[in-house]
Structures are given as structure tokens and as C-alpha cells.
C-alpha positions, -999 to 999 in steps of 0.1 A, spaced: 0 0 0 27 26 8 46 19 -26 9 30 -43 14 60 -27 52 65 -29 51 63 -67 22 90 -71 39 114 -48 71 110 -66 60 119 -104 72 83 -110 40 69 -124 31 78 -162 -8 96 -161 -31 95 -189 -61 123 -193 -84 134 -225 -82 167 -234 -112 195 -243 -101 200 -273 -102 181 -304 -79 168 -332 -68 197 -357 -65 175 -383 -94 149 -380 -116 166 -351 -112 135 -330 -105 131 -290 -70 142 -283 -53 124 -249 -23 134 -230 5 112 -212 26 128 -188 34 131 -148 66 104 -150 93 129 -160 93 126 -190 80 150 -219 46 153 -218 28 136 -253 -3 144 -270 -16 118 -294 -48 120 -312 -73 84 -311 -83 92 -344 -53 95 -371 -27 84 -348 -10 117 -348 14 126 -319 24 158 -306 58 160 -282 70 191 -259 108 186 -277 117 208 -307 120 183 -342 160 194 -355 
């Protein structure tokens, strides 16, 4: 039980949450994965698209 609540507390466990606002592309639900430490990542259910916080070189 305390490892359930170690995890949360820490950022260490990976969240997963739909956002308001839909797809640009195909106007389907858009969810983001974050809280782990890791970049945040925005991928749309629809066309599979995926969105990151890191700048493409």
C-alpha cells in the first residue's frame, strides 16, 4: 500500500487524461500522457497523430 502512494507522490507513475479540445487534423478526441518525467505527449485516437513538448531538429 505505501509503494501505491510512494510512486504518485514522486511523479514516477506515467498519467493518462483526454483533453477538451479536439484533433486539428481529423476533429477526433485528443489524450495526454505525462506526470513520469518525461515529456509530456499528446496523441490523437483518431489518425494516430502525436504531438511532443521537444523541438524536431
Amino acid at each position: 500500500m505505501a509503494a501505491g502512494q510512494i510512486a504518485p507522490a514522486l511523479e514516477m507513475t506515467r498519467k493518462t487524461q483526454a483533453l477538451e479540445r479536439p484533433c486539428p487534423h481529423c476533429s477526433a478526441q485528443l489524450r495526454i500522457d505525462g506526470g513520469d518525467g518525461h515529456m509530456p505527449t499528446v496523441k490523437c485516437r483518431g489518425c494516430g497523430r502525436k504531438w511532443t513538448g521537444e523541438v524536431a531538429a
